[in-house]
FIPATOR-951957 format. One record per atom (N, C-alpha, C): residue number from 1; x, y, z; atom name; residue in three letters. Coordinates in Angstrom, 3 decimals, always signed. Example, Ala and Ser with C-alpha at 12.3 -4.5 7.8 and 13.67 -1.06 7.14 Angstrom:
! residues 2
1; +13.190; -5.690; +7.800; N; ALA;
1; +12.300; -4.500; +7.800; CA; ALA;
1; +13.200; -3.300; +7.800; C; ALA;
2; +12.850; -2.250; +7.080; N; SER;
2; +13.670; -1.060; +7.140; CA; SER;
2; +12.900; +0.030; +7.870; C; SER;
This chain:
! residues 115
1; +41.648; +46.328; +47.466; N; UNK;
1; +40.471; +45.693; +46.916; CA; UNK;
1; +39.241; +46.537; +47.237; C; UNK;
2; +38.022; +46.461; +46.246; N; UNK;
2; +37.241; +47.026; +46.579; CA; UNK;
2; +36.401; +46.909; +47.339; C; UNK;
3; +36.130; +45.261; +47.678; N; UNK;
3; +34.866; +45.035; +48.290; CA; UNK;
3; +35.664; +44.144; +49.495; C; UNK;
4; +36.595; +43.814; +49.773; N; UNK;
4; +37.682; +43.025; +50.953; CA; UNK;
4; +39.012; +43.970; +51.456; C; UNK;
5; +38.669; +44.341; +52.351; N; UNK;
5; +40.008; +44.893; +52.821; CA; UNK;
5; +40.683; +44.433; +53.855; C; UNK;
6; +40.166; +43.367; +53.984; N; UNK;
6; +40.688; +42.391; +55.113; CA; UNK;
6; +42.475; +42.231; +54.755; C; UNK;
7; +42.969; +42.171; +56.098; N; UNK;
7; +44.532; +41.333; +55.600; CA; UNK;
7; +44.886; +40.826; +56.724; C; UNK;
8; +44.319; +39.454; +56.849; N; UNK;
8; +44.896; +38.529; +57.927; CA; UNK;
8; +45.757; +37.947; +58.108; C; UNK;
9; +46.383; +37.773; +59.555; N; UNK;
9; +47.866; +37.572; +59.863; CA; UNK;
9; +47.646; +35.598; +59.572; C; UNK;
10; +48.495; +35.384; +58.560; N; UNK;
10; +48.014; +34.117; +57.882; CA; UNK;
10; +49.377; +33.244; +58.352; C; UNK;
11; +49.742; +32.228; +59.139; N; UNK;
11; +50.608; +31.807; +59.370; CA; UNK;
11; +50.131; +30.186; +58.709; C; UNK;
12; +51.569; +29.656; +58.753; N; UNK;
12; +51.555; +28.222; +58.183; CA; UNK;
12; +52.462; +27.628; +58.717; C; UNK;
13; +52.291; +25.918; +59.213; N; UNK;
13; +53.359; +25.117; +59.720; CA; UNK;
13; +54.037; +24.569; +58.449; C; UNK;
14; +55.362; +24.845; +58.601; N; UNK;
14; +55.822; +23.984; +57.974; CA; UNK;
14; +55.900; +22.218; +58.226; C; UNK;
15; +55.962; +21.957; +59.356; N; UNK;
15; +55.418; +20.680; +59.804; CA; UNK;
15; +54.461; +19.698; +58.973; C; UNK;
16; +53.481; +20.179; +59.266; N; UNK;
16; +52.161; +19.957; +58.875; CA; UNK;
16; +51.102; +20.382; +57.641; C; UNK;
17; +52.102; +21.457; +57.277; N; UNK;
17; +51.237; +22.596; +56.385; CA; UNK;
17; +49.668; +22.982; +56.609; C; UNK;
18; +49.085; +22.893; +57.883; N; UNK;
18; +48.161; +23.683; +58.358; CA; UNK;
18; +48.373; +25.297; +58.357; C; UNK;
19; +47.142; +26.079; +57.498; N; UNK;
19; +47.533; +27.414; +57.599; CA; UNK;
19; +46.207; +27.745; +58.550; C; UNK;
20; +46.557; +28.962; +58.839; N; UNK;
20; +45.951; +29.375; +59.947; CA; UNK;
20; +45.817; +31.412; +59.800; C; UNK;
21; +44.641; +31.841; +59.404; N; UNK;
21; +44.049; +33.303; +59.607; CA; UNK;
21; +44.028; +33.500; +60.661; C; UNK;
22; +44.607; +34.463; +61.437; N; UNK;
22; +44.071; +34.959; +62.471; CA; UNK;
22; +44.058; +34.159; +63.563; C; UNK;
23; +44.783; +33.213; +63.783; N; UNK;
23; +45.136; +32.142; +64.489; CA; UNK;
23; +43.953; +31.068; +64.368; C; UNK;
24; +42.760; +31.130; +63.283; N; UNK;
24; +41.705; +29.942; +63.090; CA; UNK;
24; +42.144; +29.220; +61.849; C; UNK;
25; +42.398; +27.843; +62.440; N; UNK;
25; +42.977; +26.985; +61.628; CA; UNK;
25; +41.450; +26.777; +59.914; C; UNK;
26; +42.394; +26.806; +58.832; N; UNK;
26; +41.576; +27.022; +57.716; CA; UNK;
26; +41.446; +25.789; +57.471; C; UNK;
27; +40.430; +24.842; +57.012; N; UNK;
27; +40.026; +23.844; +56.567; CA; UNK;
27; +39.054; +24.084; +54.948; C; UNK;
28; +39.010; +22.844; +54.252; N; UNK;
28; +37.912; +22.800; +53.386; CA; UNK;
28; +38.018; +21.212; +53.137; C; UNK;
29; +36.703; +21.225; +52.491; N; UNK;
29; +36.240; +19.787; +51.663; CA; UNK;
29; +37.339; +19.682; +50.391; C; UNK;
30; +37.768; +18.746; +49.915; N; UNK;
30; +38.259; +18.347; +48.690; CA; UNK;
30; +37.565; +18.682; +47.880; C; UNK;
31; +37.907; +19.612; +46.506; N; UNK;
31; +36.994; +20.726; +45.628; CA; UNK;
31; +36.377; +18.783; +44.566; C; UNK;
32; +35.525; +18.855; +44.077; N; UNK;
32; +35.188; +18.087; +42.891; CA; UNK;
32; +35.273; +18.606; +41.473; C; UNK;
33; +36.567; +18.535; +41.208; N; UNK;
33; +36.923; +19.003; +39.726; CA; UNK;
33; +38.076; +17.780; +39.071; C; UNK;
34; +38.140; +17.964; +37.847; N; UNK;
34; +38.672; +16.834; +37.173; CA; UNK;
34; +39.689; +17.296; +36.930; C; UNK;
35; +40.554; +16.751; +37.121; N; UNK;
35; +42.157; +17.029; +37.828; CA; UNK;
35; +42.865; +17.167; +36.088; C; UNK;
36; +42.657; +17.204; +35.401; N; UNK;
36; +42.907; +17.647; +33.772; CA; UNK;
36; +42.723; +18.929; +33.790; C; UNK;
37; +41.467; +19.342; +33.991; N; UNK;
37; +41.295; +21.181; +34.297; CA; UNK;
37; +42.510; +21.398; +35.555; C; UNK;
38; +42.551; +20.816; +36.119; N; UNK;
38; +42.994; +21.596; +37.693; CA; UNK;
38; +44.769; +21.369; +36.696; C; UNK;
39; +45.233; +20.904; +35.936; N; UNK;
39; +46.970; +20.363; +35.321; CA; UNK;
39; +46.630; +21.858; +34.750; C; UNK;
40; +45.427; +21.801; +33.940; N; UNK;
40; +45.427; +23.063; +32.553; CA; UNK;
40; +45.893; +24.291; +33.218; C; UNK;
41; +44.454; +24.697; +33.880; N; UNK;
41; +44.793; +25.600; +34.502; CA; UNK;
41; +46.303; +26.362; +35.499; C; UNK;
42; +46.482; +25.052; +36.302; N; UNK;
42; +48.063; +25.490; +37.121; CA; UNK;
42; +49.459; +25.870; +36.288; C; UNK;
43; +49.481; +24.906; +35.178; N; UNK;
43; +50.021; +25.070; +34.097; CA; UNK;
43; +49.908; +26.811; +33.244; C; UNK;
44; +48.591; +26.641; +33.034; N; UNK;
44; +48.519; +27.899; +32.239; CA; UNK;
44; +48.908; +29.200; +32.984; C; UNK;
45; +48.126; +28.954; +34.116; N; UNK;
45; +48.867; +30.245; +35.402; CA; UNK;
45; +50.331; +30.414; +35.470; C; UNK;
46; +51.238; +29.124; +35.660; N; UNK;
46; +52.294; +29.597; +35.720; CA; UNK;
46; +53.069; +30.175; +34.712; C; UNK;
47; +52.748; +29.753; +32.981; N; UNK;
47; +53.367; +30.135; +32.337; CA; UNK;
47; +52.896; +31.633; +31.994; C; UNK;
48; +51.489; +31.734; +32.117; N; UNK;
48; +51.641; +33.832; +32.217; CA; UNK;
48; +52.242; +34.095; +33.012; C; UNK;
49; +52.507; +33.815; +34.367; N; UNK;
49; +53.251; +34.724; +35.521; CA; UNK;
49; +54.610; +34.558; +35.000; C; UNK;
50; +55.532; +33.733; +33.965; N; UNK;
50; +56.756; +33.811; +33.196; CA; UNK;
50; +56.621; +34.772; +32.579; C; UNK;
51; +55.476; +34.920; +31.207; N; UNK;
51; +55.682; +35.389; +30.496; CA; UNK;
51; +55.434; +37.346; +31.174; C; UNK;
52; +54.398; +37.585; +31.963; N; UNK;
52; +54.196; +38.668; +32.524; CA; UNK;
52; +55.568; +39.051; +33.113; C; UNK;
53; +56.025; +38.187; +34.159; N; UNK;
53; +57.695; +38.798; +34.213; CA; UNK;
53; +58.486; +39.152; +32.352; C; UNK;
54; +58.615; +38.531; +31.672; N; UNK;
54; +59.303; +38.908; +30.618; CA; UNK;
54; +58.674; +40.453; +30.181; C; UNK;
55; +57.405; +40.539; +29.785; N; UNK;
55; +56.751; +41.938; +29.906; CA; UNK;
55; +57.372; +42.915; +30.210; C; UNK;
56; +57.305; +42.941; +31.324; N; UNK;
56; +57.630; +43.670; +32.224; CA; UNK;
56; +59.398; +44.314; +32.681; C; UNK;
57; +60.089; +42.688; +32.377; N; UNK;
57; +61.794; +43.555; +32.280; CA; UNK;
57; +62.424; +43.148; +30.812; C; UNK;
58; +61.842; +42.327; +30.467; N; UNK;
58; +62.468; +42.651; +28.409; CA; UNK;
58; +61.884; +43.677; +27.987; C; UNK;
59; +62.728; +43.981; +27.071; N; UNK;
59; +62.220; +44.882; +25.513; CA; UNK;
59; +60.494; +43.714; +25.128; C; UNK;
60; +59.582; +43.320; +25.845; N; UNK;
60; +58.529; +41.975; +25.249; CA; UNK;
60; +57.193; +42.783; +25.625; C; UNK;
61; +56.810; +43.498; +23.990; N; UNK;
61; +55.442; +44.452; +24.363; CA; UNK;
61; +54.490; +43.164; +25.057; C; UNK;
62; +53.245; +43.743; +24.860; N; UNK;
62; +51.969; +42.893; +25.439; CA; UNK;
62; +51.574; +42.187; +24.452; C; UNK;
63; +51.579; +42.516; +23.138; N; UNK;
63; +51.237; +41.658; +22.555; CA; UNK;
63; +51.779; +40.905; +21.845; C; UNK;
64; +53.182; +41.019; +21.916; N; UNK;
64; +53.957; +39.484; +21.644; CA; UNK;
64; +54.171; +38.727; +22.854; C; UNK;
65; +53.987; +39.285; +24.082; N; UNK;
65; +53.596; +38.255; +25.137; CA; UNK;
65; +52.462; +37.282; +25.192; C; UNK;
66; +51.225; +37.900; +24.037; N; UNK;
66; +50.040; +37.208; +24.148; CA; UNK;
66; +50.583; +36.173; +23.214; C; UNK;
67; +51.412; +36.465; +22.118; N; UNK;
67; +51.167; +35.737; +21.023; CA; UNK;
67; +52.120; +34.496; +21.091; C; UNK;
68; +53.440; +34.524; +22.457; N; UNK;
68; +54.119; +33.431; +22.982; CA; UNK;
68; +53.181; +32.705; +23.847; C; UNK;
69; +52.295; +33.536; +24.243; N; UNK;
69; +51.201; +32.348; +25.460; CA; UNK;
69; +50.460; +31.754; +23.850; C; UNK;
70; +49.906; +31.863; +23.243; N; UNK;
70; +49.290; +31.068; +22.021; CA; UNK;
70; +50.216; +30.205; +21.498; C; UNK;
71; +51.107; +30.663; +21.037; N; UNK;
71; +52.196; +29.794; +20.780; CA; UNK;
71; +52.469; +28.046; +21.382; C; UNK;
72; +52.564; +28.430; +23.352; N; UNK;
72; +52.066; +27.686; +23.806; CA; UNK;
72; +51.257; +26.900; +24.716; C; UNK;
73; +50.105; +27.310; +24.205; N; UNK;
73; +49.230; +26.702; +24.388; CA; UNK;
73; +48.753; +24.934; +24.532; C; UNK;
74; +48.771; +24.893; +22.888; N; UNK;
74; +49.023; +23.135; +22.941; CA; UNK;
74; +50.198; +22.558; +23.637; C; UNK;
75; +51.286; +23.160; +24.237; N; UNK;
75; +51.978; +22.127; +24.728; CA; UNK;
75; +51.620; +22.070; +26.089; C; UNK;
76; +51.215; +23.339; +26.687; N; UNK;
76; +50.403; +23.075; +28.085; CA; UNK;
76; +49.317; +21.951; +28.097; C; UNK;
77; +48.698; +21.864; +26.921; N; UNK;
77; +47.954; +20.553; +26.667; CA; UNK;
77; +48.420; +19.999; +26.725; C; UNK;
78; +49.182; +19.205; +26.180; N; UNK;
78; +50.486; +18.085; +26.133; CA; UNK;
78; +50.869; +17.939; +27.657; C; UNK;
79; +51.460; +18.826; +28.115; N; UNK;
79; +52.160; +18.413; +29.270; CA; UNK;
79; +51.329; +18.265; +30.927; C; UNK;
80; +50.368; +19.050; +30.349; N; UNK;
80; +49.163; +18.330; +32.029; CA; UNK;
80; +48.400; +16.870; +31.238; C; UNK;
81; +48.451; +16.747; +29.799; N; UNK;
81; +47.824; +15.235; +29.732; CA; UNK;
81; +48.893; +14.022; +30.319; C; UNK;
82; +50.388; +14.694; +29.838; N; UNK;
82; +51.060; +13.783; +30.547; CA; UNK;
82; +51.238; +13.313; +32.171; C; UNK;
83; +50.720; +14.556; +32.661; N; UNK;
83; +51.288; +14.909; +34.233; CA; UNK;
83; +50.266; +14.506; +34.905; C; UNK;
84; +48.792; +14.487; +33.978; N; UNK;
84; +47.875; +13.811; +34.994; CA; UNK;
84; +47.738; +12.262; +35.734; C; UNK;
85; +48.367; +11.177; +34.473; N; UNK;
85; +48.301; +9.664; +35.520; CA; UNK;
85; +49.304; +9.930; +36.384; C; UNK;
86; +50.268; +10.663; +36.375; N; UNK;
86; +51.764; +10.166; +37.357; CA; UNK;
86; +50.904; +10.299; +38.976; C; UNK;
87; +51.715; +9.806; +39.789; N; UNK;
87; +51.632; +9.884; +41.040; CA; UNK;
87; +52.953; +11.074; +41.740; C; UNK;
88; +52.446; +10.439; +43.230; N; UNK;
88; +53.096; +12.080; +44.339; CA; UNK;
88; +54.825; +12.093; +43.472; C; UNK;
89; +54.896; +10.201; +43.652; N; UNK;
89; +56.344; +10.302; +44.246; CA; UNK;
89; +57.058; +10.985; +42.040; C; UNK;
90; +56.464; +10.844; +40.786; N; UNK;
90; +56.806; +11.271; +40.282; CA; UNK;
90; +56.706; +12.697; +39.991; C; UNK;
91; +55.871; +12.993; +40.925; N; UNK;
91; +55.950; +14.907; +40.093; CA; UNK;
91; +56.565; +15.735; +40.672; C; UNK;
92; +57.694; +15.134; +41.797; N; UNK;
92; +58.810; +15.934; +42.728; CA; UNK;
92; +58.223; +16.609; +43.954; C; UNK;
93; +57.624; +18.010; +43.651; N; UNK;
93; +57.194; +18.878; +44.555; CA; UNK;
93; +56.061; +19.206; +44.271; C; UNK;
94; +56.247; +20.289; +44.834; N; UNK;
94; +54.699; +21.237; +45.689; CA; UNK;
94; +55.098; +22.587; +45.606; C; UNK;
95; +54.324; +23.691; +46.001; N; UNK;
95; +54.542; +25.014; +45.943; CA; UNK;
95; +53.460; +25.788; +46.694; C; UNK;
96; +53.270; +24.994; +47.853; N; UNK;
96; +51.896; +25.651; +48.483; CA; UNK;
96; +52.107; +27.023; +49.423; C; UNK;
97; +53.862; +26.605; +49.978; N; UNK;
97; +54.009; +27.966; +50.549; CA; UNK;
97; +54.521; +29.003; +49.700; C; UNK;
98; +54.841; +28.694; +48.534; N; UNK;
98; +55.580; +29.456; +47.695; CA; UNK;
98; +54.070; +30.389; +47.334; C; UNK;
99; +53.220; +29.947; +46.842; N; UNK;
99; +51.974; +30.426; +46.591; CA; UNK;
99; +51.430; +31.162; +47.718; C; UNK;
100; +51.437; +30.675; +49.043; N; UNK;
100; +51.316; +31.646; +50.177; CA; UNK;
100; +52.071; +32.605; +50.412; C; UNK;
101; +53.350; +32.711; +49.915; N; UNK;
101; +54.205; +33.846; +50.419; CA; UNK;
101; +53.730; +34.841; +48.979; C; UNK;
102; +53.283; +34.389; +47.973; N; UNK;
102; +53.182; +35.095; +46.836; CA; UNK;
102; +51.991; +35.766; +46.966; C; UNK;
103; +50.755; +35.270; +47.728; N; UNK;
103; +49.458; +35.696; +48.192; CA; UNK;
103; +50.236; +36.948; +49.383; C; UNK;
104; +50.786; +36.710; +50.009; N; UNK;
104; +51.616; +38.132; +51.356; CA; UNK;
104; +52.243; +38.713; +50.463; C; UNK;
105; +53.069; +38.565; +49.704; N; UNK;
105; +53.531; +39.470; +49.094; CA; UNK;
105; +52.647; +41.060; +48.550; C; UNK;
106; +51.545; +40.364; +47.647; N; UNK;
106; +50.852; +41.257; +46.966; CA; UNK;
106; +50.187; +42.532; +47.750; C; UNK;
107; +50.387; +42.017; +49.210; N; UNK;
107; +49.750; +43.069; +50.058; CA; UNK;
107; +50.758; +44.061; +50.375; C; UNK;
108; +51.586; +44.107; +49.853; N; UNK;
108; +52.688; +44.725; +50.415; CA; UNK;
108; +52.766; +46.126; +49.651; C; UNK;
109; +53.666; +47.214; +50.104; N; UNK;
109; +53.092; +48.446; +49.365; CA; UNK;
109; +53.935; +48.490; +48.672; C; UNK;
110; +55.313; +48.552; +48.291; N; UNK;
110; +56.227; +48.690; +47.182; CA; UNK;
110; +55.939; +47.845; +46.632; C; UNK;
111; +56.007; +48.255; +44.999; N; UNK;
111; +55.896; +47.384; +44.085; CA; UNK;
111; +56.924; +47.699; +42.734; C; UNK;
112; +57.606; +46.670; +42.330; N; UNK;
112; +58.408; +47.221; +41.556; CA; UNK;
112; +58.202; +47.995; +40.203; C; UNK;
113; +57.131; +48.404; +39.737; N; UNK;
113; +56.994; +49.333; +38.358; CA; UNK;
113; +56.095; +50.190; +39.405; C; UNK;
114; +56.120; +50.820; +40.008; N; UNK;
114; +54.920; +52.448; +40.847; CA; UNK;
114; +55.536; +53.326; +40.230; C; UNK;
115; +54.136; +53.556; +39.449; N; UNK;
115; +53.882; +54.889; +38.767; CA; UNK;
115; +54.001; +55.899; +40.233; C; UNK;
């Protein structure tokens, strides 16, 4: 990075799921956003990081990757309007360490396409 070159030793309980930089436990306030954006968005993230894997090991240039994310689009609509009334116990899981190990990962120096 250009302007952060920080890379802190970031541990997490599985217990508790307290993560912790540098051994200082990380806290924040509950963000104020309307949990429709927050479905869109998580939604939309995950399905590029699908389609970017396909990119990357199919025969799937870039821009028929763009044109399957358009494709779907409206159903990512569809499916965070549905996902927003449910509660904990219907939406199964979570992925907070999965997302943390995916944040360590990126720091890492092999990467599988190095020019």
């Amino acid at each position: 990075m250009i302007h952060n070159s920080a890379t802190p030793n970031i541990e997490v309980d599985p217990e508790t799921c307290e993560v912790r930089a540098d051994g200082e436990l990380i806290t924040c306030e509950p963000a104020d956003v309307l949990l429709d954006a927050v479905w869109v968005a998580n939604l939309h993230a995950f399905t590029v990081n699908l389609i970017s894997a396909g990119v990357c090991l199919v025969p799937l240039g870039q821009m028929d990757g763009l044109k399957v994310l358009a494709a779907l689009e409206g159903m990512i609509l569809d499916v965070a309007h549905e996902a927003c009334p449910a509660g904990l116990d219907e939406l199964g899981s979570s992925s907070f360490l999965a997302d943390i190990a995916s944040m360590c990962h990126e720091t890492q120096y092999t990467r599988l396409f190095r020019s």
